[in-house]
N, C-alpha and C positions, 0 to 999 in steps of 0.2 A: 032357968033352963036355957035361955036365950045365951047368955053370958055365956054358958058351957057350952055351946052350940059354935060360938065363936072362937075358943080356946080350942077347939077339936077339929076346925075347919083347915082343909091343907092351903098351905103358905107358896105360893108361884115362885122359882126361884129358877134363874138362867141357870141353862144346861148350856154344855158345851156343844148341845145341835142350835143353842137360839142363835137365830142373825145378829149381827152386832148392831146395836143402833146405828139408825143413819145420820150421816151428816149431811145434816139439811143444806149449810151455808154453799160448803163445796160443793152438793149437788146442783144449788142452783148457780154458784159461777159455770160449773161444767155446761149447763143447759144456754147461758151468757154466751159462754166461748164457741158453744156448736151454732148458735144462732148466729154471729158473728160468722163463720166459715162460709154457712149457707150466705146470707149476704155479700159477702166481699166476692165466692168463689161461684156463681148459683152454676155455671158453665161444670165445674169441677163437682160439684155437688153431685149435680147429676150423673156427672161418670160414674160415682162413686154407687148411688143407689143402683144404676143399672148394675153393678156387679153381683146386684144382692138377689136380681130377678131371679137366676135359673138355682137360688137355696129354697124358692117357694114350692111347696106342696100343699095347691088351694090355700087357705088361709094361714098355713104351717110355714114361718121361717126357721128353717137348718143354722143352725149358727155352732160354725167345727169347736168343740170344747167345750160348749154351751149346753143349754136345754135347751131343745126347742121352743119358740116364742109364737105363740097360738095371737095371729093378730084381727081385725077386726073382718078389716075389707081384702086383703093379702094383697098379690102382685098388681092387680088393678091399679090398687091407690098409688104402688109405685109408680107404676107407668105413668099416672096421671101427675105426678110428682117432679116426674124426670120434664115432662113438657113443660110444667106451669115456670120449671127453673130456665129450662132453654128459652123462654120468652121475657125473662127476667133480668134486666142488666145490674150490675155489680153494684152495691153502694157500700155508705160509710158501716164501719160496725157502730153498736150502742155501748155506752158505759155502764159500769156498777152504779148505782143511786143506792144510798142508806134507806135513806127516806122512804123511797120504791117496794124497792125489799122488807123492809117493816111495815109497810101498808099492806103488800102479798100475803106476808106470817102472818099480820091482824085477822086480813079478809078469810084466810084459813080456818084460822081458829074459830073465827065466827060461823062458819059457813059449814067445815067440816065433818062437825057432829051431826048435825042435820040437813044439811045441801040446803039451805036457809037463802032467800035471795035479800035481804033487808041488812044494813050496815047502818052503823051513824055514821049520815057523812062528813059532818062539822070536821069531827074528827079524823076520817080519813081525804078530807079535802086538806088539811093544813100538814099531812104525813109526808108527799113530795117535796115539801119545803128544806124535809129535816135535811 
């Protein structure tokens, strides 16, 4: 009965509304190169977020083309955002690390499923290296 239970159960199959998977790697160069901006530019940074003040409604950022983006703290955090860069002087940017990045995916996959705070760290002490 079990067996037949299985044979008759429906099969998940993408549809053309599914999102396409994400690319993880790219996302996180993307996340690399924006950190990078903020660093090198924190002066420009800020100009930039102040433009995004007057798309807030309360917690609601307007984004033209977009959905709207329901965020936590809204224009506050900007504000607070914009000053902490204007007291911030420029530095170097950071590099890709292999090693780094597959200790991040490790600590993901460990942590993910359950919000887990416990890692082996033998292992992810010697993953920097790579």
């Amino acid at each position: 009965m079990f067996a037949a239970g299985l044979l008759l159960a429906p099969v998940e199959r993408p549809t053309a509304a599914d999102p396409p998977a994400p690319d993880w790697d790219r996302l996180a160069r993307g996340i690399l190169s924006e950190t990078n901006r903020v660093r090198r530019d924190p002066e420009g940074y800020a100009r930039l977020l102040e433009q995004m003040l007057p798309r807030f409604d309360g917690t609601l950022l307007d984004r033209p083309g977009r959905r709207a983006l329901r965020t936590e703290e809204g224009a506050r955090a900007v504000r607070e955002a914009v000053r902490a860069l204007r007291d911030t002087r420029a530095m170097g940017g950071l590099v890709w690390s292999k090693g780094m990045a597959a200790g991040a995916r490790d600590h993901v996959r460990d942590q993910g499923p359950t919000g887990g705070m416990d890692i082996g760290a033998a292992t992810a002490a010697r993953r920097p290296n790579g």
